[in-house]
N, CA, C and O atoms as a GROMACS GRO file, in nm:
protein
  236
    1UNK      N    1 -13.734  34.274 -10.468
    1UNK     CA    2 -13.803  34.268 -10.342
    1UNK      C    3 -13.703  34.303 -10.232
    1UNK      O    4 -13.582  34.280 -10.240
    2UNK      N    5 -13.761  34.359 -10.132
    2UNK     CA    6 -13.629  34.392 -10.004
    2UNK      C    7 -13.689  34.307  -9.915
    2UNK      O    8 -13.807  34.273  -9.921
    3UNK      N    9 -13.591  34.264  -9.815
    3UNK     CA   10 -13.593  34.180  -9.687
    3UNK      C   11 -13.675  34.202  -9.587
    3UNK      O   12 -13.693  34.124  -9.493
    4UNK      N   13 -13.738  34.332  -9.606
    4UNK     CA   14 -13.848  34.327  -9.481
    4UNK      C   15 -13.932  34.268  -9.562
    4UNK      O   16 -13.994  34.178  -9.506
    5UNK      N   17 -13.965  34.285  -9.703
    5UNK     CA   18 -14.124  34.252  -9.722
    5UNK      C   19 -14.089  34.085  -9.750
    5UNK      O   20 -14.188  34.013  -9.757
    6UNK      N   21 -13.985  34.035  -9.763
    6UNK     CA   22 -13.957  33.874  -9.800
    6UNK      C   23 -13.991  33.799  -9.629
    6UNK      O   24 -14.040  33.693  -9.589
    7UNK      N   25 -13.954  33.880  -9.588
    7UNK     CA   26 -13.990  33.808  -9.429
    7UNK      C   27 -14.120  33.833  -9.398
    7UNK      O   28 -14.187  33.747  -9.340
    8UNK      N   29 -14.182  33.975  -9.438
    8UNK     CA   30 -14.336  33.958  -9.382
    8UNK      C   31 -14.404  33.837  -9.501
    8UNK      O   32 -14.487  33.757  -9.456
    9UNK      N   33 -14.369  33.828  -9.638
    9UNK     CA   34 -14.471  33.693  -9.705
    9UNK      C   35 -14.390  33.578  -9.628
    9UNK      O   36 -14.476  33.497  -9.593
   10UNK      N   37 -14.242  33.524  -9.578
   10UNK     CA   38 -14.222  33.406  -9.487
   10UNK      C   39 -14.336  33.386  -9.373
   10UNK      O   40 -14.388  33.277  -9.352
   11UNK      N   41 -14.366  33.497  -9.307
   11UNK     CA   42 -14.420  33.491  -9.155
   11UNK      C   43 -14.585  33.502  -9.207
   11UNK      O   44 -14.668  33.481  -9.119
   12UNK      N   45 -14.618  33.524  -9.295
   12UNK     CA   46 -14.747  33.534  -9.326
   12UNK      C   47 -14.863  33.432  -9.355
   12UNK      O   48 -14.838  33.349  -9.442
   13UNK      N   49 -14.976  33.427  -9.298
   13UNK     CA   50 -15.066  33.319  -9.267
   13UNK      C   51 -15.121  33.304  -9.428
   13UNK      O   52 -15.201  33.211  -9.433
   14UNK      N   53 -15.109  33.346  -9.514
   14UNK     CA   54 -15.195  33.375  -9.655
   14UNK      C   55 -15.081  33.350  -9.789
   14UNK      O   56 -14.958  33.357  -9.789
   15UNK      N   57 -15.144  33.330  -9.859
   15UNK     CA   58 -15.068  33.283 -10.006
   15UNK      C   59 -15.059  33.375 -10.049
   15UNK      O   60 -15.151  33.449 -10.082
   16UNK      N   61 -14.900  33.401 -10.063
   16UNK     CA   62 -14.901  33.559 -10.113
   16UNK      C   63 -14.766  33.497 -10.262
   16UNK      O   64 -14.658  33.455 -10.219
   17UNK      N   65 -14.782  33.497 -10.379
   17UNK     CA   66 -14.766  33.468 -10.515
   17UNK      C   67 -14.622  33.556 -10.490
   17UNK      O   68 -14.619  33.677 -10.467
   18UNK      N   69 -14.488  33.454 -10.502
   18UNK     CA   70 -14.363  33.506 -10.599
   18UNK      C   71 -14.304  33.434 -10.652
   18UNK      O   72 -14.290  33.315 -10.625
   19UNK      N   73 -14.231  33.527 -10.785
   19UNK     CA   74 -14.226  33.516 -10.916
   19UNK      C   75 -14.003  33.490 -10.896
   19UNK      O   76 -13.938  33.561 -10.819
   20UNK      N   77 -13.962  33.418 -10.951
   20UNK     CA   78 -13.833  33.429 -10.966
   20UNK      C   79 -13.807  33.423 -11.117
   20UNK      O   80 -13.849  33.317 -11.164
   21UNK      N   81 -13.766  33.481 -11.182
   21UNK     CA   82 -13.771  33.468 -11.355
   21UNK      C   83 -13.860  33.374 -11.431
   21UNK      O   84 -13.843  33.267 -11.489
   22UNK      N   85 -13.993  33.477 -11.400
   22UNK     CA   86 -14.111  33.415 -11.428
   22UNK      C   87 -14.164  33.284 -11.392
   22UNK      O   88 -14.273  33.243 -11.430
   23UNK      N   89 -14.086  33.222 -11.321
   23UNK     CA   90 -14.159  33.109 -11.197
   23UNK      C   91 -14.180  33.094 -11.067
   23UNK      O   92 -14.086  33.072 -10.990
   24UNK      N   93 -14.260  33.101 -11.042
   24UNK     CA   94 -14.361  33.067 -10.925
   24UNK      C   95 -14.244  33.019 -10.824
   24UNK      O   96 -14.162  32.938 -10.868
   25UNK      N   97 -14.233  33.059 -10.705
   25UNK     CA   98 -14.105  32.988 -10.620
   25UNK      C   99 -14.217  33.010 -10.454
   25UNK      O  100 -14.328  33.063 -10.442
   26UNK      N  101 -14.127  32.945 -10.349
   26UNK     CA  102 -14.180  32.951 -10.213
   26UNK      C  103 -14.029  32.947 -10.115
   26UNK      O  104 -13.948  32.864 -10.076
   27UNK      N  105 -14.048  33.063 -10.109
   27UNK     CA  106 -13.968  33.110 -10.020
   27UNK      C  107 -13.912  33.062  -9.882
   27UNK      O  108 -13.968  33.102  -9.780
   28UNK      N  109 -13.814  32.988  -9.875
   28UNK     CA  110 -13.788  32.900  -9.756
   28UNK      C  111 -13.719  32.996  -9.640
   28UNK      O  112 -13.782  33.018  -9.537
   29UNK      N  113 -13.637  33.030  -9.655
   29UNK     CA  114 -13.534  33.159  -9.569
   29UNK      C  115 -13.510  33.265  -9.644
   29UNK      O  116 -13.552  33.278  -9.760
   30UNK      N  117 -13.416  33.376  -9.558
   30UNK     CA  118 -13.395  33.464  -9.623
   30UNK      C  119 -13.231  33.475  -9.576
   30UNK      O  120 -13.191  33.402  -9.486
   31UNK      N  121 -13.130  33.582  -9.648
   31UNK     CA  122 -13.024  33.611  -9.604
   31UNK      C  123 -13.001  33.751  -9.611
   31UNK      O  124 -13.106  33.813  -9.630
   32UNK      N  125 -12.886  33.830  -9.600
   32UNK     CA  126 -12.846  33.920  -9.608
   32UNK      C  127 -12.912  33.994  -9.757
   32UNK      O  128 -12.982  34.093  -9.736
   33UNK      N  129 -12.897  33.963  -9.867
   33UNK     CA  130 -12.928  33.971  -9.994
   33UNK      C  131 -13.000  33.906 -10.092
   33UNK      O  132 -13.049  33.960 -10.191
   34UNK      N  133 -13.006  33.764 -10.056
   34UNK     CA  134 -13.074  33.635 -10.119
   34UNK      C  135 -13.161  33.597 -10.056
   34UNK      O  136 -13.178  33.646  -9.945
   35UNK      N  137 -13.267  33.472 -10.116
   35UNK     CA  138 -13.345  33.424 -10.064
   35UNK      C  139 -13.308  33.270 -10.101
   35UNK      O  140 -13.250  33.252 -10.208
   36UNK      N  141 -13.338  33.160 -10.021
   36UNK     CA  142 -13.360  33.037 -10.077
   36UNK      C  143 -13.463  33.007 -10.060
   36UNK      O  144 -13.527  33.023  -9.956
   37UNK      N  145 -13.510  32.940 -10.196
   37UNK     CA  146 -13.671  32.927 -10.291
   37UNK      C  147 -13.667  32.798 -10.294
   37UNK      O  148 -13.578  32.723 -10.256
   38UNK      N  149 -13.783  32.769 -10.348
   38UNK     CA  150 -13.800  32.633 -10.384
   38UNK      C  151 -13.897  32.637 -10.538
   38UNK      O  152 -14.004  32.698 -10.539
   39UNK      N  153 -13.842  32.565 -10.664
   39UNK     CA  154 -13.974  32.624 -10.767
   39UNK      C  155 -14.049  32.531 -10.706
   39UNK      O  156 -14.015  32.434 -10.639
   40UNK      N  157 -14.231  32.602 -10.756
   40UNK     CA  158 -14.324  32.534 -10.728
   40UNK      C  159 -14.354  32.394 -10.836
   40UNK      O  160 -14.336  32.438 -10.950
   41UNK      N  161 -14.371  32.327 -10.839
   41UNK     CA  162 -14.394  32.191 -10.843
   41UNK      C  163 -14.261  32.116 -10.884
   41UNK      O  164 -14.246  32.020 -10.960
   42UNK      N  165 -14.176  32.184 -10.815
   42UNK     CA  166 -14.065  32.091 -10.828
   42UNK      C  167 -13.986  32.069 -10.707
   42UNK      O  168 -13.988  32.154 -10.618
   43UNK      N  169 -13.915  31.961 -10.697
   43UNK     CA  170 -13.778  31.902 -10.565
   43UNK      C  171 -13.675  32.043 -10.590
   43UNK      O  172 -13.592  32.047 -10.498
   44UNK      N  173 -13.660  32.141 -10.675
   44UNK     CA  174 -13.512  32.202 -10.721
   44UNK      C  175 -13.551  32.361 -10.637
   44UNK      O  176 -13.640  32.443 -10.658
   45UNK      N  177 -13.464  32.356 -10.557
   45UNK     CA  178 -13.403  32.441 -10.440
   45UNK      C  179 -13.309  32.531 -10.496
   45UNK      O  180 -13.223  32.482 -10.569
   46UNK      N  181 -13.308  32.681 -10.471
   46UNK     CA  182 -13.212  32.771 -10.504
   46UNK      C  183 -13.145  32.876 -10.435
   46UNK      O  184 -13.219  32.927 -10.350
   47UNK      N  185 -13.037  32.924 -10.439
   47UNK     CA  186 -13.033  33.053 -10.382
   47UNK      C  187 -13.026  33.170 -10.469
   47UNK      O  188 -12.927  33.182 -10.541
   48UNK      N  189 -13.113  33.252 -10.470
   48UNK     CA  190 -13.170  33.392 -10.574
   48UNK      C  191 -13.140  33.521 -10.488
   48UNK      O  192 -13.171  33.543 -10.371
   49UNK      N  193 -13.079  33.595 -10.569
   49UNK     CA  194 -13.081  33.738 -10.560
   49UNK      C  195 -13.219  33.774 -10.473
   49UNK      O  196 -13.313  33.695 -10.479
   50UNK      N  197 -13.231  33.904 -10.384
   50UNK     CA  198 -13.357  33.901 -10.325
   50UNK      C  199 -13.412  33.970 -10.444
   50UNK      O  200 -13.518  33.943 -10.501
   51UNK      N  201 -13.334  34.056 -10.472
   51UNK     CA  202 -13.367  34.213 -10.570
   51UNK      C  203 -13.422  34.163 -10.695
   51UNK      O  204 -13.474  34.254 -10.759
   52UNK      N  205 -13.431  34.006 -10.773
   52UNK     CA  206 -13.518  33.948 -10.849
   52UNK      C  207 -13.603  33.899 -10.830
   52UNK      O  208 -13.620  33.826 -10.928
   53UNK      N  209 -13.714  33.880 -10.735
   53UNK     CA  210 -13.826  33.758 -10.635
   53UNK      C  211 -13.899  33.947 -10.699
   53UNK      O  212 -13.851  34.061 -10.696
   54UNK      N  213 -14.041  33.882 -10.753
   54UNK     CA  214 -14.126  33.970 -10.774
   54UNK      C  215 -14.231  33.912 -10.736
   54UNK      O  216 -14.275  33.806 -10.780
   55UNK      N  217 -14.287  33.997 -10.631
   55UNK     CA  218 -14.462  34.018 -10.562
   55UNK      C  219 -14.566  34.001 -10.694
   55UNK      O  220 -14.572  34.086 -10.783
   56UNK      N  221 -14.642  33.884 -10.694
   56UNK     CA  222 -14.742  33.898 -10.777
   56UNK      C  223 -14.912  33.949 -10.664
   56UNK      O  224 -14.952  33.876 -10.573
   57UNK      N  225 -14.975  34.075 -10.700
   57UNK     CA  226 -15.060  34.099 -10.631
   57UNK      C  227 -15.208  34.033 -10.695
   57UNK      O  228 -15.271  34.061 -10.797
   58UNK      N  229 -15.229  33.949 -10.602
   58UNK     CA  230 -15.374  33.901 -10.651
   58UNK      C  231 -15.503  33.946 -10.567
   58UNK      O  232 -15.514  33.963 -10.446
   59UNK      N  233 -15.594  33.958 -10.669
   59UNK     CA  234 -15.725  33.981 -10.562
   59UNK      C  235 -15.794  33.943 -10.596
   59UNK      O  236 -15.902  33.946 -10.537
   0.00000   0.00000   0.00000
């Protein structure tokens, strides 16, 4: 994923699905290269590569 589109799903009013090695994460900030995530149903916080966070498109 690149940093413009990690900031438009941050700033975005809608549930938009990403994937960090096949789990579900929510995107807290972003940095230069990384993102810090959070997995979904868990307390455990990370900092990830941006270039691994994959867009799941749902409709």
């Amino acid at each position: 994923m690149d940093k413009t589109r990690a900031k438009q799903i941050i700033n975005s009013p809608d549930k938009i699905e990403v994937y960090y090695q096949g789990k579900p994460v929510w995107l807290e900030s972003i940095e230069e290269n990384s993102a810090y995530v959070t997995v979904m149903g868990t307390c455990r916080t990370m900092t990830v590569p941006l270039a691994e966070l994959e867009e799941i498109q749902t409709h």
